[in-house]
PQR file of N, CA, C, O and H, with PARSE charges and radii, in Angstrom:
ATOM      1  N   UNK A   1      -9.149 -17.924 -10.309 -0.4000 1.5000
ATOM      2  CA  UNK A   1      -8.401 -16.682 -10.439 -0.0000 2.0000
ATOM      3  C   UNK A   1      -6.918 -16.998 -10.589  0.5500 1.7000
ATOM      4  O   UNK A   1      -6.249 -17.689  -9.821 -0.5500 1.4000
ATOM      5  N   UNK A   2      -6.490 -16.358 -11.748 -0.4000 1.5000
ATOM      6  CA  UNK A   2      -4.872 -16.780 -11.568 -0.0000 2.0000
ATOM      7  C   UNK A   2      -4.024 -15.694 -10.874  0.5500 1.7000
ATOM      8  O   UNK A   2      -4.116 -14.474 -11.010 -0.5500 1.4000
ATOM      9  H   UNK A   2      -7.033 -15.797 -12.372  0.4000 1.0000
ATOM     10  N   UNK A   3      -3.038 -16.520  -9.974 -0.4000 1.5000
ATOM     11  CA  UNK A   3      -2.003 -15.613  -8.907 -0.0000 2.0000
ATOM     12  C   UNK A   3      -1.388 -14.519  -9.929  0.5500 1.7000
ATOM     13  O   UNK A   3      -0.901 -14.680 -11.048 -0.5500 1.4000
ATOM     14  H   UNK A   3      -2.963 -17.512  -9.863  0.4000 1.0000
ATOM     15  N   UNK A   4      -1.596 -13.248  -9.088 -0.4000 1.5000
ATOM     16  CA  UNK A   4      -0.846 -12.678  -9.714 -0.0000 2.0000
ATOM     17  C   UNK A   4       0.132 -11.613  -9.000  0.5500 1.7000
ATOM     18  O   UNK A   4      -0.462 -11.220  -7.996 -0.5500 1.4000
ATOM     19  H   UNK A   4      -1.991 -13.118  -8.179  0.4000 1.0000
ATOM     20  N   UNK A   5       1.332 -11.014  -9.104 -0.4000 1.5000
ATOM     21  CA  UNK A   5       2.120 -10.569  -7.947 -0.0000 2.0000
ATOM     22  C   UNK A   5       1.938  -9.105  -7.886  0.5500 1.7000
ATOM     23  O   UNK A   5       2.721  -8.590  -8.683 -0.5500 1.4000
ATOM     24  H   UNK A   5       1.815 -11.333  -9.920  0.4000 1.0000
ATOM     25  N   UNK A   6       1.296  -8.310  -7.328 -0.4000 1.5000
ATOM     26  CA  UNK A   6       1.502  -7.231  -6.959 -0.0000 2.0000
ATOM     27  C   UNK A   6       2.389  -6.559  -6.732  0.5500 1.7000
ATOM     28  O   UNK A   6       3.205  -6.897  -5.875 -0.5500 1.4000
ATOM     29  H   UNK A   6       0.659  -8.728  -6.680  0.4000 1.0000
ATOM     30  N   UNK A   7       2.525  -5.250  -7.513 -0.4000 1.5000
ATOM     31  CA  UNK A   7       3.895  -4.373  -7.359 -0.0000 2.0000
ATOM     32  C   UNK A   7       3.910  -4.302  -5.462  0.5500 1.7000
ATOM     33  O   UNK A   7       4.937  -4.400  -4.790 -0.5500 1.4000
ATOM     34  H   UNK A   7       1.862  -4.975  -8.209  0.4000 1.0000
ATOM     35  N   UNK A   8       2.898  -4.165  -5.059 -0.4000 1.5000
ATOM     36  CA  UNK A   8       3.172  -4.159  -3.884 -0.0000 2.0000
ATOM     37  C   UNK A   8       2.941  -5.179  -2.762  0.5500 1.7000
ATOM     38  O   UNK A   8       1.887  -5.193  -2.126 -0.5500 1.4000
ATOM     39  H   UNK A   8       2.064  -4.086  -5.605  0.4000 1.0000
ATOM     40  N   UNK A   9       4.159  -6.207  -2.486 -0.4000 1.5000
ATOM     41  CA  UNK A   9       4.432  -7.551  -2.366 -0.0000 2.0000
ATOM     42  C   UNK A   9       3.961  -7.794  -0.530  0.5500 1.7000
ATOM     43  O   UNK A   9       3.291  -6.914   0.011 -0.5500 1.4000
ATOM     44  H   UNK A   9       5.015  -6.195  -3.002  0.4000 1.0000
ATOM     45  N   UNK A  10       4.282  -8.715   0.057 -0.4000 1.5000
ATOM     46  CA  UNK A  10       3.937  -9.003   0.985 -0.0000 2.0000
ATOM     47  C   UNK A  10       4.282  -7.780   2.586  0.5500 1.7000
ATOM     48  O   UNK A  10       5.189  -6.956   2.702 -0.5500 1.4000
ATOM     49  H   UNK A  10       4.826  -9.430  -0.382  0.4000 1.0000
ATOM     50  N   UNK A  11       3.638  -7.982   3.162 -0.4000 1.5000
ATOM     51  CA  UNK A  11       4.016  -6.749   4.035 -0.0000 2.0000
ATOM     52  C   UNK A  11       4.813  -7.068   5.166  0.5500 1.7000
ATOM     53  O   UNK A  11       4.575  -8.133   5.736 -0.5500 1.4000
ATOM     54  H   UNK A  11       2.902  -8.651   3.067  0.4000 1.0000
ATOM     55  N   UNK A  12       5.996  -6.105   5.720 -0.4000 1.5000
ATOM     56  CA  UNK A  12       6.968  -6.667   6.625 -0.0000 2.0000
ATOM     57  C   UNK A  12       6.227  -5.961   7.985  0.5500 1.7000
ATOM     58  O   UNK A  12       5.407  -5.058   8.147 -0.5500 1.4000
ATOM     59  H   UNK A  12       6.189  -5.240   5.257  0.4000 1.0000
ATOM     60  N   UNK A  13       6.814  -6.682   8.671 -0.4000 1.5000
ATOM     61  CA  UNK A  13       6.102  -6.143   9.573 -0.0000 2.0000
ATOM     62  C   UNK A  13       7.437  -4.868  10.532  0.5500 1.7000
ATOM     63  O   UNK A  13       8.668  -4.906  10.519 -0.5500 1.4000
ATOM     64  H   UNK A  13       7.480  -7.416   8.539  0.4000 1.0000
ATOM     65  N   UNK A  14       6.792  -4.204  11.013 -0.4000 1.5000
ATOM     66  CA  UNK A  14       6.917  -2.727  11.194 -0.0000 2.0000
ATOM     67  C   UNK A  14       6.568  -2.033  12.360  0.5500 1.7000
ATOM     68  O   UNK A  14       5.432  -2.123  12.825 -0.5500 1.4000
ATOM     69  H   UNK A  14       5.793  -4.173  11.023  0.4000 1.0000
ATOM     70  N   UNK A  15       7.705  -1.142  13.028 -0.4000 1.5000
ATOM     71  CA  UNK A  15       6.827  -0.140  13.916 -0.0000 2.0000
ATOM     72  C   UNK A  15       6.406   1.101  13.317  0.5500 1.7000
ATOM     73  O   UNK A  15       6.932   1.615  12.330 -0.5500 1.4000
ATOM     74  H   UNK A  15       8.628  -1.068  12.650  0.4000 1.0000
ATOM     75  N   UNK A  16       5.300   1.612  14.053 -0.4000 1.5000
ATOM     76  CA  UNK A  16       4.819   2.503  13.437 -0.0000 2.0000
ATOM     77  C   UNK A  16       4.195   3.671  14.805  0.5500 1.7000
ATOM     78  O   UNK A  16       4.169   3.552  16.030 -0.5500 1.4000
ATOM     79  H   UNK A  16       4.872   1.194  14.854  0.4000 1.0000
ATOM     80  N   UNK A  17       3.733   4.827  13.814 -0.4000 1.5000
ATOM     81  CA  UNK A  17       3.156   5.598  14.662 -0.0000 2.0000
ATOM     82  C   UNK A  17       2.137   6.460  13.620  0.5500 1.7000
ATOM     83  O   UNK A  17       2.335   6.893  12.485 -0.5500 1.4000
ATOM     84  H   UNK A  17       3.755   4.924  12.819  0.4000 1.0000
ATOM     85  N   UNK A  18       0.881   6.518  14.571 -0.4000 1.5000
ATOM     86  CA  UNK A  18      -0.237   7.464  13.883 -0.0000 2.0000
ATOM     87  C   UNK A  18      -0.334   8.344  13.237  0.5500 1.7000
ATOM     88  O   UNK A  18       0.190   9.349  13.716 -0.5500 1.4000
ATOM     89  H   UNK A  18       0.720   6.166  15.493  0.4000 1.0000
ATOM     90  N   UNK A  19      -1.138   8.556  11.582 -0.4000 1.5000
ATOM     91  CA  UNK A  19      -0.711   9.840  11.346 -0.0000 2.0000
ATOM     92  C   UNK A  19      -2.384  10.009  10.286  0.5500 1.7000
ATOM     93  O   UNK A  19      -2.918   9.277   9.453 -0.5500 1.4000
ATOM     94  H   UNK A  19      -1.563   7.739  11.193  0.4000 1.0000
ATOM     95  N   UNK A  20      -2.608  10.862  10.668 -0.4000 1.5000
ATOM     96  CA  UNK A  20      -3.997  10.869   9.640 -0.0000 2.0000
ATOM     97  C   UNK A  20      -3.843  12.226   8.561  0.5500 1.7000
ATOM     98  O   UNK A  20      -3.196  13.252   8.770 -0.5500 1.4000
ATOM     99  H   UNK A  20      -2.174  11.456  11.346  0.4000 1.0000
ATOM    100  N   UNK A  21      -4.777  11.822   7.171 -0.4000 1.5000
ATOM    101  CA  UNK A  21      -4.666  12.085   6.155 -0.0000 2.0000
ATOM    102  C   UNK A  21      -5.837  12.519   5.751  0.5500 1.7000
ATOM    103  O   UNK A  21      -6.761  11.957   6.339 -0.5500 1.4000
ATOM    104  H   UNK A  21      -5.303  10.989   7.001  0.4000 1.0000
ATOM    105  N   UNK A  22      -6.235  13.491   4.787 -0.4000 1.5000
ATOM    106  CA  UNK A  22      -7.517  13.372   3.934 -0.0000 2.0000
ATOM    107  C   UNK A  22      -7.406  12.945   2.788  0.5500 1.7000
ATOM    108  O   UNK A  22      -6.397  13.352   2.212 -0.5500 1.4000
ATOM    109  H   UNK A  22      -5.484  13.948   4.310  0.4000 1.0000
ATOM    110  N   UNK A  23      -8.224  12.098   2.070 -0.4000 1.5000
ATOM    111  CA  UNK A  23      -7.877  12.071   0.744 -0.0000 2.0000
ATOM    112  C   UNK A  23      -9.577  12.473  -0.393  0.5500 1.7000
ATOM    113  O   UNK A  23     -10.635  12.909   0.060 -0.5500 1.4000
ATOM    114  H   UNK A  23      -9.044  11.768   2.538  0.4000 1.0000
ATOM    115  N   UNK A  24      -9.408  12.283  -1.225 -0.4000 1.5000
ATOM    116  CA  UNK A  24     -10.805  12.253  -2.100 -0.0000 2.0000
ATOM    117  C   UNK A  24     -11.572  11.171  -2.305  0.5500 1.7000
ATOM    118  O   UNK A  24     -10.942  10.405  -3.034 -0.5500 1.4000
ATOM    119  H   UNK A  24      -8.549  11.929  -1.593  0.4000 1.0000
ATOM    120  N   UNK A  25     -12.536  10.768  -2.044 -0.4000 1.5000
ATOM    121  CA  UNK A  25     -13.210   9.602  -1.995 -0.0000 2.0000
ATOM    122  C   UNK A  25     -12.908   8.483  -2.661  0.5500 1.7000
ATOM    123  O   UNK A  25     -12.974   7.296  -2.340 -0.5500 1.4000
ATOM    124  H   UNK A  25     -13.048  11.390  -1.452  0.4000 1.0000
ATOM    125  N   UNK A  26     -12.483   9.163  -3.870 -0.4000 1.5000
ATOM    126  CA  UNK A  26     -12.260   8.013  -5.074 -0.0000 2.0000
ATOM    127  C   UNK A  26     -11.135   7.205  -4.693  0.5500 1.7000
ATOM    128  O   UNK A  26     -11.100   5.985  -4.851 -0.5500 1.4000
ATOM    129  H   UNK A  26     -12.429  10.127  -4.131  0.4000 1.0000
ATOM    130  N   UNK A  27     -10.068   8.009  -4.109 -0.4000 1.5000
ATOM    131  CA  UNK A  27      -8.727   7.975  -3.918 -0.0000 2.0000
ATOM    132  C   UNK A  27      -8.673   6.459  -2.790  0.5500 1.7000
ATOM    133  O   UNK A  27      -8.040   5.404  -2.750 -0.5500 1.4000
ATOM    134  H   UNK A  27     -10.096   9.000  -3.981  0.4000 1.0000
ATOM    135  N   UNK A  28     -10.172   7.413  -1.668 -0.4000 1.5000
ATOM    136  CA  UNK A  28     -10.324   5.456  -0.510 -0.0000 2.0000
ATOM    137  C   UNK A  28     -10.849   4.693  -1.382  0.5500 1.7000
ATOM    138  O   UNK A  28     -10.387   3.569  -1.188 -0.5500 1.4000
ATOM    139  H   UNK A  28     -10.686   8.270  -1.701  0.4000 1.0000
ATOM    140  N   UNK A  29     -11.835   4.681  -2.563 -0.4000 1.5000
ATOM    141  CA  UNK A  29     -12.167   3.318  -2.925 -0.0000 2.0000
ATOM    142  C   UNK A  29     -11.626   2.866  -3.476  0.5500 1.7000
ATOM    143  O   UNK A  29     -11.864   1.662  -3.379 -0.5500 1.4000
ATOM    144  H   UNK A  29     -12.211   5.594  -2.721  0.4000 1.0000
ATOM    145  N   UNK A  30     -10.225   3.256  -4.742 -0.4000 1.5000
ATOM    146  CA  UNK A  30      -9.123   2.799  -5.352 -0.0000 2.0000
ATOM    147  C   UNK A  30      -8.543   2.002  -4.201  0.5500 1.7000
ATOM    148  O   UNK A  30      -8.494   0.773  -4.232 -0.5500 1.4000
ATOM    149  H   UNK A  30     -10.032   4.234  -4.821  0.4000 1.0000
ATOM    150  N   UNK A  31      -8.053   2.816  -3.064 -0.4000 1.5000
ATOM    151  CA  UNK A  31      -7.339   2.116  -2.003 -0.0000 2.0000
ATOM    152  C   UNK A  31      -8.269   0.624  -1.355  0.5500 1.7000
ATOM    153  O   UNK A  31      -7.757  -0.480  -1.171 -0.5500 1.4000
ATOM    154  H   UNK A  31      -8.093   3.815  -3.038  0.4000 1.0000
ATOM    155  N   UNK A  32      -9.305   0.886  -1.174 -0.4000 1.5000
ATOM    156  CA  UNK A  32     -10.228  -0.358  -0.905 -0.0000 2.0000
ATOM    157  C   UNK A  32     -10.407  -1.114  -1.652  0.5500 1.7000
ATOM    158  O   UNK A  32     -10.521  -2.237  -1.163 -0.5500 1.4000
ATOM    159  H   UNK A  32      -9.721   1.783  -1.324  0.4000 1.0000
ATOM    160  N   UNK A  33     -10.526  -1.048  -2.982 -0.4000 1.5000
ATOM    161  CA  UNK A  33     -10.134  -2.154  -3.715 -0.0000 2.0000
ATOM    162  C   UNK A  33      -8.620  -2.460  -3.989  0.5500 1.7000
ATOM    163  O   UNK A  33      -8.303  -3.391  -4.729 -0.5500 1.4000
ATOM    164  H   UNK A  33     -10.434  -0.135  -3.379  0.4000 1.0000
ATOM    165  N   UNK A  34      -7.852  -1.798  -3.484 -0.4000 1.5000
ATOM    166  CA  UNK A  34      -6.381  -2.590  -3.830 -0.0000 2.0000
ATOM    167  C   UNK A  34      -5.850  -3.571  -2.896  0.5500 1.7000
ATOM    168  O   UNK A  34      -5.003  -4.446  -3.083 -0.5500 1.4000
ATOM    169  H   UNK A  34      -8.109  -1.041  -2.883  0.4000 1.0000
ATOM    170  N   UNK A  35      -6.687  -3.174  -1.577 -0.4000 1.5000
ATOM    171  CA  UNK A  35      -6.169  -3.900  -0.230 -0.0000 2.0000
ATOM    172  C   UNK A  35      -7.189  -5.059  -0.644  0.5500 1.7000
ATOM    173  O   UNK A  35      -6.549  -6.110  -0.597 -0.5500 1.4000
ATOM    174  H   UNK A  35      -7.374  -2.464  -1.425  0.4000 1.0000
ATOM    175  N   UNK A  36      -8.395  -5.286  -0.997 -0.4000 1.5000
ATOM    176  CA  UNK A  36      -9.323  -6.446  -1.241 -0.0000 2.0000
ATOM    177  C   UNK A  36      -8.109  -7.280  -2.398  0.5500 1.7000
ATOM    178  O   UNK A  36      -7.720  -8.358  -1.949 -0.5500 1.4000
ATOM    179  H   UNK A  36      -8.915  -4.432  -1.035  0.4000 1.0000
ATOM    180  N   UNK A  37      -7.613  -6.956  -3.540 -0.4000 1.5000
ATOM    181  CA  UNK A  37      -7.097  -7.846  -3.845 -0.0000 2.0000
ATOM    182  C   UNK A  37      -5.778  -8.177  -3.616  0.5500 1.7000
ATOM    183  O   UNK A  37      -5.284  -9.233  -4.013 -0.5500 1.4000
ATOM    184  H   UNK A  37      -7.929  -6.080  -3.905  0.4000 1.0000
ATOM    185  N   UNK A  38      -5.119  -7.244  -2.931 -0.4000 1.5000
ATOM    186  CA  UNK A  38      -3.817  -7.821  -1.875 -0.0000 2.0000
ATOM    187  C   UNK A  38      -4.445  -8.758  -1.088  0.5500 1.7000
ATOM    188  O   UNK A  38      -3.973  -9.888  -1.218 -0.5500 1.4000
ATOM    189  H   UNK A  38      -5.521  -6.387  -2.609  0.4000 1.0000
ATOM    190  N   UNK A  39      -5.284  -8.659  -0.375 -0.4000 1.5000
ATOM    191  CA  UNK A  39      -5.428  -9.638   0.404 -0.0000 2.0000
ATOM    192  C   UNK A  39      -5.827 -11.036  -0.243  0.5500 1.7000
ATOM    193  O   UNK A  39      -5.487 -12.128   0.212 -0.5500 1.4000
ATOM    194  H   UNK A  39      -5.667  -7.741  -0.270  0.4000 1.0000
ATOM    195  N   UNK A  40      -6.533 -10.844  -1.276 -0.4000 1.5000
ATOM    196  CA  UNK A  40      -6.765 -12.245  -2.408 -0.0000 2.0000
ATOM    197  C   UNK A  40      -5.150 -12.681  -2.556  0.5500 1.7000
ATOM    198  O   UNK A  40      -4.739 -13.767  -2.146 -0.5500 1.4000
ATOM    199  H   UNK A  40      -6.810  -9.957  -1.645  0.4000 1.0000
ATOM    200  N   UNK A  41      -4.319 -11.709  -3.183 -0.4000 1.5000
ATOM    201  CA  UNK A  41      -3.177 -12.425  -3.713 -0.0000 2.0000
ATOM    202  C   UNK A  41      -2.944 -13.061  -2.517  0.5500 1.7000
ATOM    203  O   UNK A  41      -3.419 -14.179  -2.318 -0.5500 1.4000
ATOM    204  H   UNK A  41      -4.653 -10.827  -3.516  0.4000 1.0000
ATOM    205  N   UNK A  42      -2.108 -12.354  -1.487 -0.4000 1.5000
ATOM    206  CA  UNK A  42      -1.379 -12.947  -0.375 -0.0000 2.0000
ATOM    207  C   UNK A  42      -2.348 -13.866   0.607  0.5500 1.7000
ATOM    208  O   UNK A  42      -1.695 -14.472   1.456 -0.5500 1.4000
ATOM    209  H   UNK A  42      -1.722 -11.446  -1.648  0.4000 1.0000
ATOM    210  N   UNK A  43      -3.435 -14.036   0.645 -0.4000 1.5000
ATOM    211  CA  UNK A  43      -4.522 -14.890   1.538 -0.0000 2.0000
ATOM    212  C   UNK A  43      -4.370 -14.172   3.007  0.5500 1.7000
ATOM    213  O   UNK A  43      -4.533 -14.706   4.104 -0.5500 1.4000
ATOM    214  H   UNK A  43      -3.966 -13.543  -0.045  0.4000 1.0000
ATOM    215  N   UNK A  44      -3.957 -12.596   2.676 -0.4000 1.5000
ATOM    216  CA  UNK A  44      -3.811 -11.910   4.593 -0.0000 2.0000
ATOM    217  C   UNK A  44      -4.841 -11.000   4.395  0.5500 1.7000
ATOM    218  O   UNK A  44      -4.743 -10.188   3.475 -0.5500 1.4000
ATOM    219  H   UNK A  44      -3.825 -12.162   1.785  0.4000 1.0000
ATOM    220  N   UNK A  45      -6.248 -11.022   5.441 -0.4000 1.5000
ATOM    221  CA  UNK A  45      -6.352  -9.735   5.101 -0.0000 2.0000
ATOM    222  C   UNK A  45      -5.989  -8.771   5.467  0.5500 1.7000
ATOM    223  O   UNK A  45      -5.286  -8.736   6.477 -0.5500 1.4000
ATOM    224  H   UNK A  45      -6.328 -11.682   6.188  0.4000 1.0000
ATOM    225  N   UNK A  46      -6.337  -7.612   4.774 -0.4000 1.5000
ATOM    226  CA  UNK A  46      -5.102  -5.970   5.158 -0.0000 2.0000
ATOM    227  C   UNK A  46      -6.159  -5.060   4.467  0.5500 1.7000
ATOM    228  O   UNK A  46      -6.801  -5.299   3.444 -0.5500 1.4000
ATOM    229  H   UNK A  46      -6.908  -7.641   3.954  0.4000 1.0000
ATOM    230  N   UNK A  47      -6.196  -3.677   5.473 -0.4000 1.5000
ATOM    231  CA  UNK A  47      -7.233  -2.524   5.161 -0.0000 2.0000
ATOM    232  C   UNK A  47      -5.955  -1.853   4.401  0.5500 1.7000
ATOM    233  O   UNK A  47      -4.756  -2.121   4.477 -0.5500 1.4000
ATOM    234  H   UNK A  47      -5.674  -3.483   6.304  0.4000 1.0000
ATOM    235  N   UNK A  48      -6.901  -0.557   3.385 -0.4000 1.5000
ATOM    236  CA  UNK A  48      -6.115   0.536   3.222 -0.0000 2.0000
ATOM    237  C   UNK A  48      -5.383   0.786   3.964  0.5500 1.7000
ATOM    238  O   UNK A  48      -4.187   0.576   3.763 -0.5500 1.4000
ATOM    239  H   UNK A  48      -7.875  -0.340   3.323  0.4000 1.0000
ATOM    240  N   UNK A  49      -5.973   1.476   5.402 -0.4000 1.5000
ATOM    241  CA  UNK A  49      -4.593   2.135   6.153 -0.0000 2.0000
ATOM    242  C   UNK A  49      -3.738   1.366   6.553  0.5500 1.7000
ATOM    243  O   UNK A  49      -2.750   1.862   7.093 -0.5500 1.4000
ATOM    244  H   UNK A  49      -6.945   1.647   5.565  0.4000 1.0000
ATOM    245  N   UNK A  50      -3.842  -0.171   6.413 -0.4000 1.5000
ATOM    246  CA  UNK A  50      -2.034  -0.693   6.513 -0.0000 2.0000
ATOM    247  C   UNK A  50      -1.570  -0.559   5.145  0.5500 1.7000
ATOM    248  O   UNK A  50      -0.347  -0.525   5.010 -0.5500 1.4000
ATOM    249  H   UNK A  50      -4.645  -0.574   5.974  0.4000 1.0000
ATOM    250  N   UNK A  51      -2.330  -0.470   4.037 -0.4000 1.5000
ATOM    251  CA  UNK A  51      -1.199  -0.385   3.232 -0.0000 2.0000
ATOM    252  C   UNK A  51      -1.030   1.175   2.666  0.5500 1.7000
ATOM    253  O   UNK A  51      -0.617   1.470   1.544 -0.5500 1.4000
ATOM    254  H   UNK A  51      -3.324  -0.497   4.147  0.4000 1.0000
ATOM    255  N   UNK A  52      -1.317   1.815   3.383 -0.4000 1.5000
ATOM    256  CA  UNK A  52      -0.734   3.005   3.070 -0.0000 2.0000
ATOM    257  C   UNK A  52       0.793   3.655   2.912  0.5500 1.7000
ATOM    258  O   UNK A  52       1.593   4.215   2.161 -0.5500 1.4000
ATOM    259  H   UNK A  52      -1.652   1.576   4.294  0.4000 1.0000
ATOM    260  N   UNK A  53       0.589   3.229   3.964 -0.4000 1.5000
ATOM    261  CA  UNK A  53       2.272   3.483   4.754 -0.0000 2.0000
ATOM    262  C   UNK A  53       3.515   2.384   3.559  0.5500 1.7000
ATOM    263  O   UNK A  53       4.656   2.671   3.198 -0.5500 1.4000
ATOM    264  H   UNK A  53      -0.060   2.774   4.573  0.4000 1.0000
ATOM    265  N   UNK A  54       2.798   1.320   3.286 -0.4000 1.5000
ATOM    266  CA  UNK A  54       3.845   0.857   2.468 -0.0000 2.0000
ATOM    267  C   UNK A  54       3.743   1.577   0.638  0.5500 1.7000
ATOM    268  O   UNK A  54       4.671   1.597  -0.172 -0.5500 1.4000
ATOM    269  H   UNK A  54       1.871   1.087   3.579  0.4000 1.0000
ATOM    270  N   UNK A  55       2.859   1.897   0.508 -0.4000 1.5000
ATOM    271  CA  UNK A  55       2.568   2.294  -0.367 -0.0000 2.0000
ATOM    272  C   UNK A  55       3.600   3.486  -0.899  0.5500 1.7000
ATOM    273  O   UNK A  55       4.220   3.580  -1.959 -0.5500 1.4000
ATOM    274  H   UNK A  55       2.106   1.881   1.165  0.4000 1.0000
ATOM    275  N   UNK A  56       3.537   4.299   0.186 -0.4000 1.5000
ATOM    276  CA  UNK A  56       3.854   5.477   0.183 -0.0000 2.0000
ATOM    277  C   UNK A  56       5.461   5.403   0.439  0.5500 1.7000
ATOM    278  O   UNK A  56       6.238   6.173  -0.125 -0.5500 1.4000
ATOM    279  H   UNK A  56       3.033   4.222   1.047  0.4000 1.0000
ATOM    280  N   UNK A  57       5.853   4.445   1.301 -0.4000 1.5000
ATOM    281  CA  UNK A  57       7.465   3.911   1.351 -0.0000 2.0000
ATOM    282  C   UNK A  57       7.977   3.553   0.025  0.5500 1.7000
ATOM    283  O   UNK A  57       9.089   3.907  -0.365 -0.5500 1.4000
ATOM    284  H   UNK A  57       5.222   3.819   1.759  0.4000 1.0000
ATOM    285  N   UNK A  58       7.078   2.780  -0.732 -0.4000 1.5000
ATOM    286  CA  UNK A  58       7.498   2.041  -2.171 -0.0000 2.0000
ATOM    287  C   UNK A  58       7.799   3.510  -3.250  0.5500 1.7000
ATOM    288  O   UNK A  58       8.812   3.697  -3.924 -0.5500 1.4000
ATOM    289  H   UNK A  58       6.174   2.493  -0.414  0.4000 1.0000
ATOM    290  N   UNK A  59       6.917   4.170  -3.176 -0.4000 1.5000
ATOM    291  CA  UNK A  59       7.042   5.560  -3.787 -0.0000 2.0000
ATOM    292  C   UNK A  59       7.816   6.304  -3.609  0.5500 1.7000
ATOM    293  O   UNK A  59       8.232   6.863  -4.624 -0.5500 1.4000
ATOM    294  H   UNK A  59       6.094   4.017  -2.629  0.4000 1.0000
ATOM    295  N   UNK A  60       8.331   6.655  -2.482 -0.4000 1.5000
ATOM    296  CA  UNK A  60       9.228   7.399  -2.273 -0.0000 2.0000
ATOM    297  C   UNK A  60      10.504   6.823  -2.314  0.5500 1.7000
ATOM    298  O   UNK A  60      11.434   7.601  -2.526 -0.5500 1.4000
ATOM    299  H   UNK A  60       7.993   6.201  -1.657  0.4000 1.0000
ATOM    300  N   UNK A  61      10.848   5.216  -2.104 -0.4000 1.5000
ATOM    301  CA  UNK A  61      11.804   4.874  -2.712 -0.0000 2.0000
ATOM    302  C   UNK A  61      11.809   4.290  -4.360  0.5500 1.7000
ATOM    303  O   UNK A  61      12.588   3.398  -4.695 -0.5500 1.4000
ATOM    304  H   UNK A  61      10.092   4.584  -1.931  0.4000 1.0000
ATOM    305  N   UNK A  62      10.974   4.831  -5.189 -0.4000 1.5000
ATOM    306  CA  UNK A  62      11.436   4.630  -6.651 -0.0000 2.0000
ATOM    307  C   UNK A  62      11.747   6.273  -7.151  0.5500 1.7000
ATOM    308  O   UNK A  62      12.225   6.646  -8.222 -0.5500 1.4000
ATOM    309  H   UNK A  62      10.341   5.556  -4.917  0.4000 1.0000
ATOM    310  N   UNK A  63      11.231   7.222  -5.802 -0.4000 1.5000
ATOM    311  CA  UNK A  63      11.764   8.725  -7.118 -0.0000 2.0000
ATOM    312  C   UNK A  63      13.357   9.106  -6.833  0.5500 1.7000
ATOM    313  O   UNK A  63      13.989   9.399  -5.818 -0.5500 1.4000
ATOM    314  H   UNK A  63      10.842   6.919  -4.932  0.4000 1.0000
ATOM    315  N   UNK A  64      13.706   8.945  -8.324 -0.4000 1.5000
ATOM    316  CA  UNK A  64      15.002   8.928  -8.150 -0.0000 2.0000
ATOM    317  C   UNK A  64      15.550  10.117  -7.972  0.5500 1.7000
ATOM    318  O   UNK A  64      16.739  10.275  -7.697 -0.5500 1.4000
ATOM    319  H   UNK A  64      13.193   8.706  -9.149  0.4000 1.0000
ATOM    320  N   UNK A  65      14.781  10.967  -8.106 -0.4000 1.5000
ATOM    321  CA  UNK A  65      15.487  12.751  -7.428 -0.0000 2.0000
ATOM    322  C   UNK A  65      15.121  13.027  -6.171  0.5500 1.7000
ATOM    323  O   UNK A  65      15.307  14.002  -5.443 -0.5500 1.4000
ATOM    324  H   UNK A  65      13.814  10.839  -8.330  0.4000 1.0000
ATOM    325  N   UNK A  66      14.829  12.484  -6.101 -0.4000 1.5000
ATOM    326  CA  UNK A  66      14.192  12.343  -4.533 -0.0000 2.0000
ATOM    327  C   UNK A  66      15.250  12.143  -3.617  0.5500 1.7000
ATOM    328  O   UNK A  66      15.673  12.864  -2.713 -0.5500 1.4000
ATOM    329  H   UNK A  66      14.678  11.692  -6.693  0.4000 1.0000
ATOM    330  N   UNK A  67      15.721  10.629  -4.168 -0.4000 1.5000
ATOM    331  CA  UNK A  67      16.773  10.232  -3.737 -0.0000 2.0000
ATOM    332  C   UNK A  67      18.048  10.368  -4.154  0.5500 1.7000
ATOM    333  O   UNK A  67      18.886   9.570  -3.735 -0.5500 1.4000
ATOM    334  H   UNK A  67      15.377  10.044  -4.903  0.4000 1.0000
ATOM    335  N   UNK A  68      18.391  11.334  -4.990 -0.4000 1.5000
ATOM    336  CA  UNK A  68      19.562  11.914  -5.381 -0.0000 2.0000
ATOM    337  C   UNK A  68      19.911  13.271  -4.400  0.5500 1.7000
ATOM    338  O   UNK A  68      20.986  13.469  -3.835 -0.5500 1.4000
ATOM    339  H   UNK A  68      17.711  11.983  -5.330  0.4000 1.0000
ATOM    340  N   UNK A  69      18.532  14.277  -4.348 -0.4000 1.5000
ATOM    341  CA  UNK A  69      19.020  15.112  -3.561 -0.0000 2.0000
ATOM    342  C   UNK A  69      19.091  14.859  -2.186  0.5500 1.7000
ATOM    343  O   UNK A  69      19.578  15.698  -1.429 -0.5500 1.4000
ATOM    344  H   UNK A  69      17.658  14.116  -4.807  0.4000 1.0000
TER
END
């Protein structure tokens, strides 16, 4: 398999606090397969719900009106 870098790069580590979500099924198995090959790239493994939270950090810091207003 050749390395390849994921927009969403290694994970920092973080405090956090609980927060639950619903999503559409499809939506967890997209997410379950993205954490299966994060964890290939980086050799860590990591479920969806850790990478949620970064996910959702990375997103909200690329909308740029977001962050304008």
């Amino acid at each position: 398999m050749t390395t390849r870098k994921l927009r969403l790069g290694p994970l920092p580590k973080t405090e956090s606090i609980k927060l639950t979500f619903a999503c559409p099924a499809s939506l967890k198995a997209d997410l379950d397969r993205y954490a299966t090959l994060h964890s290939q790239v980086y050799s860590e493994p990591v479920s969806a719900v850790t990478l949620i939270p970064h996910m959702l950090e990375a997103f909200i810091a690329g909308d740029r009106a977001f962050r304008k207003g």
